[in-house]
NUTORVEX-970462 format. One line per 10 residues: their letters; for each residue x, y, z of C-alpha. Coordinates in Angstrom, 3 decimals. Example, Ala and Ser with C-alpha at 12.3 -4.5 7.8 and 13.67 -1.06 7.14 Angstrom:
2
as) 12.300:-4.500:7.800 ~ 13.670:-1.060:7.140
//
This chain:
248
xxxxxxxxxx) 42.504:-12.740:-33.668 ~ 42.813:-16.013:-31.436 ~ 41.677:-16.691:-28.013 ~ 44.620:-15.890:-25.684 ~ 44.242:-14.856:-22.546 ~ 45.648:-11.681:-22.717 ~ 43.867:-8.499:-21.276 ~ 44.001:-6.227:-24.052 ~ 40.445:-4.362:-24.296 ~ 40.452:-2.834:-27.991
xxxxxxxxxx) 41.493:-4.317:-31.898 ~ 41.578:-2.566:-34.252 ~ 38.945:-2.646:-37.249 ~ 39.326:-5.812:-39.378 ~ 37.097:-7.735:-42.463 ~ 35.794:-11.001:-41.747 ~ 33.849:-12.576:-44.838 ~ 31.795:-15.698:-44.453 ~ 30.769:-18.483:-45.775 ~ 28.592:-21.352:-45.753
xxxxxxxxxx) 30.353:-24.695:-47.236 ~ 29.106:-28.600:-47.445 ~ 30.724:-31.198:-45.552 ~ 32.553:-32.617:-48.039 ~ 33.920:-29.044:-49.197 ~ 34.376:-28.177:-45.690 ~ 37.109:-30.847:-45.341 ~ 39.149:-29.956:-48.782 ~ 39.642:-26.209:-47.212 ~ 40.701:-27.982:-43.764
xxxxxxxxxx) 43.225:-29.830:-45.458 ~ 43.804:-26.938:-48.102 ~ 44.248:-24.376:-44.618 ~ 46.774:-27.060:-43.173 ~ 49.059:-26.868:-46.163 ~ 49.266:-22.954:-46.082 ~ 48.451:-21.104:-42.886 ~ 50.081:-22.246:-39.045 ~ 47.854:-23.963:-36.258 ~ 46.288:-21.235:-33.900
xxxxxxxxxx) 48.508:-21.094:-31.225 ~ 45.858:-21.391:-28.394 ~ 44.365:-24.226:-30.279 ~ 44.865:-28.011:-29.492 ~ 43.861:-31.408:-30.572 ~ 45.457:-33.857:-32.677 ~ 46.559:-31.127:-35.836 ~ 46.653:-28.294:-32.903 ~ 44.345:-26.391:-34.391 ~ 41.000:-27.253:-32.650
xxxxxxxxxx) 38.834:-26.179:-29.504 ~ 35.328:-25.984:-28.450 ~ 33.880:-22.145:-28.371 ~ 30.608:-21.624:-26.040 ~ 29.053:-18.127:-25.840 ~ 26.520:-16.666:-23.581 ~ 24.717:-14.450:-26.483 ~ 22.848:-11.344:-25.077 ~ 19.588:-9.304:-26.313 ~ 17.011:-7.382:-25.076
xxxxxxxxxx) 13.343:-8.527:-23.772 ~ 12.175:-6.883:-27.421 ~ 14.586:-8.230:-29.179 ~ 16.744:-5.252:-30.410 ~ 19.872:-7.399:-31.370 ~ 18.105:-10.441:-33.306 ~ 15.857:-7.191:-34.912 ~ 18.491:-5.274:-35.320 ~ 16.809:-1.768:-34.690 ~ 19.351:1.329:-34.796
xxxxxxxxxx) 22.437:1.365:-32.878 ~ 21.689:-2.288:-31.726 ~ 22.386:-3.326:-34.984 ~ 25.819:-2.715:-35.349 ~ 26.934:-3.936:-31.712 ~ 26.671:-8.021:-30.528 ~ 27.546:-8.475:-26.674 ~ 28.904:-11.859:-25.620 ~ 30.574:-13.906:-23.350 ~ 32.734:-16.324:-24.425
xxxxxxxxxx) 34.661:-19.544:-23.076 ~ 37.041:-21.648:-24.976 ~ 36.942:-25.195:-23.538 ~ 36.268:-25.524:-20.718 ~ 38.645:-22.709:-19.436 ~ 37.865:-20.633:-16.257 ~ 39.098:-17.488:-17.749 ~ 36.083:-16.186:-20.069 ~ 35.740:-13.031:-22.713 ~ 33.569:-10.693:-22.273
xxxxxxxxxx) 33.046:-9.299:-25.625 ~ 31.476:-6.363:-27.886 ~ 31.624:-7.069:-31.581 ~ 30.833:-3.588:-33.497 ~ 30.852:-3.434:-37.074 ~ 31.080:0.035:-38.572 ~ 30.854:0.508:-42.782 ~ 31.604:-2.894:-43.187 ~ 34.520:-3.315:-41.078 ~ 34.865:-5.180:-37.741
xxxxxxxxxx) 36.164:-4.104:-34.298 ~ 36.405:-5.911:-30.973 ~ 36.680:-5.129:-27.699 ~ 37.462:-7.561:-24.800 ~ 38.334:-8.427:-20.886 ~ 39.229:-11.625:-19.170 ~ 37.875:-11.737:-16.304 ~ 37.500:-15.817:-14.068 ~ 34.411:-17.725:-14.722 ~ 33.365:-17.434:-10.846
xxxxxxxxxx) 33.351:-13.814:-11.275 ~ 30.250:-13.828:-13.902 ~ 27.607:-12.905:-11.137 ~ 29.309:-9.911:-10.470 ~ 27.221:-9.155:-13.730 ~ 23.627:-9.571:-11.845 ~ 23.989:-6.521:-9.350 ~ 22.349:-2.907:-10.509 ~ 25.786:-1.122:-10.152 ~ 28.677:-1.517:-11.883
xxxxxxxxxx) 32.121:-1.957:-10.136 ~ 34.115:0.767:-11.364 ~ 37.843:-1.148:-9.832 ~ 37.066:-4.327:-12.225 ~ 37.663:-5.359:-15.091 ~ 33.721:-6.163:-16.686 ~ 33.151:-2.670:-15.626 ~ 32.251:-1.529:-19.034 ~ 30.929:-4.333:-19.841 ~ 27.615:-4.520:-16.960
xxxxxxxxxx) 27.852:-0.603:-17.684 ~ 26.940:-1.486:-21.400 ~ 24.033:-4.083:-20.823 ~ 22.780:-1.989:-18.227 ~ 22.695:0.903:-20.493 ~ 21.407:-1.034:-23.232 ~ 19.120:-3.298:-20.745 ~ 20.861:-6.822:-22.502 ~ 20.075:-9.650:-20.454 ~ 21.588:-13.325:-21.441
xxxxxxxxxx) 19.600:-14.958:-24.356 ~ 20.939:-18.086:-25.444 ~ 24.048:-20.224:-24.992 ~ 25.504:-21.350:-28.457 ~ 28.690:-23.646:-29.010 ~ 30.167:-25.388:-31.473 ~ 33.628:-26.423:-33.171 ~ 35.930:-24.417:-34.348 ~ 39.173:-25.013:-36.628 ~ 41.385:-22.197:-36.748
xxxxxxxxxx) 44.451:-21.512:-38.642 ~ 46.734:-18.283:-38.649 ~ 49.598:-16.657:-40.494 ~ 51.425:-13.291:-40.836 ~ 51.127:-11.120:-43.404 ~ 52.547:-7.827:-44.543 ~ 49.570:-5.951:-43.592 ~ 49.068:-7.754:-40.395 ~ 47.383:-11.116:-39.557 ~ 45.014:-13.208:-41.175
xxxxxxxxxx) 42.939:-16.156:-40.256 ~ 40.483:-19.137:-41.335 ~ 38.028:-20.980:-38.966 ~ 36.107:-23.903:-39.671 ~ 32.834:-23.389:-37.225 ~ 30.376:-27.332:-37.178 ~ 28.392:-28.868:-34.767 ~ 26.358:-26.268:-33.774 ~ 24.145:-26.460:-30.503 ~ 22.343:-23.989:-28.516
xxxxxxxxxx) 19.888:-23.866:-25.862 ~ 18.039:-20.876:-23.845 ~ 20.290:-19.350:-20.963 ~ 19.180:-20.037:-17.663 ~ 21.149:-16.914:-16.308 ~ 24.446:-15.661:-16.127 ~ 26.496:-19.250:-16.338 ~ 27.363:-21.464:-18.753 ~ 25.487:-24.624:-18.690 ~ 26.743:-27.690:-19.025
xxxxxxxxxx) 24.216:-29.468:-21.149 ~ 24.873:-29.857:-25.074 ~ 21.871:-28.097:-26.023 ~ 19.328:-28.280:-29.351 ~ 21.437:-29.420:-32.515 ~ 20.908:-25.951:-34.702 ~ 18.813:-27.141:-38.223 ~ 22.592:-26.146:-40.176 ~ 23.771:-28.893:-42.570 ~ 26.367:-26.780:-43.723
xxxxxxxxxx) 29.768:-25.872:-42.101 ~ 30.906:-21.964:-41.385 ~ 34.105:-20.867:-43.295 ~ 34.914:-17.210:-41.758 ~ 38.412:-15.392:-43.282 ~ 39.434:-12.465:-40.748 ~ 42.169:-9.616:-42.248 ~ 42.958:-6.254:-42.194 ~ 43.023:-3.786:-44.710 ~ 42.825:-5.537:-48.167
xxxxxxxxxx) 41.727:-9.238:-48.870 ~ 45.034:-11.549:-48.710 ~ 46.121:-12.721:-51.985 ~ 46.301:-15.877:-50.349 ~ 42.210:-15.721:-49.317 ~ 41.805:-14.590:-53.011 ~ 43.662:-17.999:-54.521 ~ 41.018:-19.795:-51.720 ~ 38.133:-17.979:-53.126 ~ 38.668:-18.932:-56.295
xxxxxxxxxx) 40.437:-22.498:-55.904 ~ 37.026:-23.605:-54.414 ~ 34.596:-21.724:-56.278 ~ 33.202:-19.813:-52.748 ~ 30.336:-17.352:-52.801 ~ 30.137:-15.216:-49.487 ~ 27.125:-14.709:-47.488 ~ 26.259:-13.170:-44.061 ~ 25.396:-15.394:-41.366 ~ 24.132:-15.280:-37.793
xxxxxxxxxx) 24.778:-17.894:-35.388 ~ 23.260:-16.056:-32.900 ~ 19.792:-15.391:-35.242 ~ 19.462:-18.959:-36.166 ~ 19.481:-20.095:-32.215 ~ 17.069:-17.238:-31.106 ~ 14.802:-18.593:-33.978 ~ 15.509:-22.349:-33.856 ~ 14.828:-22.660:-29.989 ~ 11.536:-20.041:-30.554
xxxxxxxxxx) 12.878:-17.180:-28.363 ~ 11.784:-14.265:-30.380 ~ 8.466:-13.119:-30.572 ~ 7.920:-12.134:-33.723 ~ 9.894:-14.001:-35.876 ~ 11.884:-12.144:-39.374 ~ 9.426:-12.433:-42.636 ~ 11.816:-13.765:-45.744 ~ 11.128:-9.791:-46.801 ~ 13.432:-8.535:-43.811
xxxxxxxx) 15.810:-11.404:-44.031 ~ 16.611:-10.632:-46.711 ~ 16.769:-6.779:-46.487 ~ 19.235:-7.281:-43.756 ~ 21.059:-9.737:-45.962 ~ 21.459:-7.259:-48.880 ~ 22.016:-4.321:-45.939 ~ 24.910:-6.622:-44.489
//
């Protein structure tokens, strides 16, 4: 559930609730998620529990993903860097009856146009990755980072873990690298709480929930950038916002 560079390709199905929190709220939970749960080991900063997450979101020229028509619904592809690391993730988020499951390769940043050719390499490690967006014809949207705060701990039914997602910026992708301008500022005044766990909800998330009064909700960072920067068409009516909301 953190962003080590290890090579495994497959986790198993987890939860991951969300929320969307003020400022000021924002910063109670920080301090609230420093008293109970461990820094994220891959994490730095001054409480070693910080880093800057960029993604390379990907869609197709109808926009399937931000649409969310049949099986493209349930799957997100995505490349991800943490800092400004030359190892990157490349990355399929499914969810399946509510639950969440990952899969994931390292591969080195200068290897990220190996992603451009019409045939997949079948000896590397982003082979079934390119196989997938070529299947799926997924070409790189939009390039979305932010901050993240993560803290971690051990449970009995596995691990569990709080992030703290602000700052939000995105801008259009210019192809299949990670640019180094900050982007747009996304129109989000409010900070992203996500809590990640397997099986049951933690009786430690549950004494969160109700310490601070929190009221999940689904949220796309991916569906505010497409629609903030103006890169889909034909943009969701509040009718099949919220249909997806209710659906999610």
């Amino acid at each position: 559930m953190s962003p080590s560079t290890d090579t495994r390709e497959r986790r198993e199905f987890a939860s991951e609730i969300k929320f969307l929190v003020s400022p000021a709220l924002a910063e109670q939970i920080r301090g609230w998620a420093r008293g109970w749960l461990a820094p994220d080991p891959h994490a730095g900063g001054a409480q070693g529990d910080a880093y800057r997450v960029t993604s390379l979101y990907f869609d197709t020229e109808q926009s399937d993903v931000f649409h969310r028509r049949g099986s493209y619904g349930r799957a997100k592809y995505r490349i991800r860097q943490y800092g400004e690391s030359e190892v990157v993730f490349l990355e399929r988020k499914l969810k399946t009856r509510g639950l969440l499951a990952k899969r994931r390769s390292t591969i080195l940043l200068d290897e990220l146009d190996r992603l451009a050719g019409d045939t997949p390499e079948r000896d590397w490690s982003g082979f079934w990755f390119h196989r997938r967006l070529l299947a799926r014809r997924l070409g790189p949207i939009c390039q979305i980072s932010y901050d993240r705060t993560a803290r971690v701990a051990m449970t009995q039914n596995g691990p569990i873990r709080l992030t703290l997602d602000e700052n939000l910026r995105a801008l259009p992708a210019a192809g299949l690298w990670f640019s180094e301008q900050e982007g747009t500022a996304l129109p989000e005044d409010r900070i992203i709480l996500e809590l990640k766990f397997r099986r049951e909800t933690p009786v430690l998330f549950k004494y969160l929930v109700e310490e601070f009064a929190l009221d999940s909700q689904p949220f796309s960072k991916y569906r505010l950038a497409a629609e903030s920067l103006g890169l889909v068409a034909e943009p969701m009516s509040e009718t099949q916002d919220r249909r997806i909301r209710e659906y999610a």
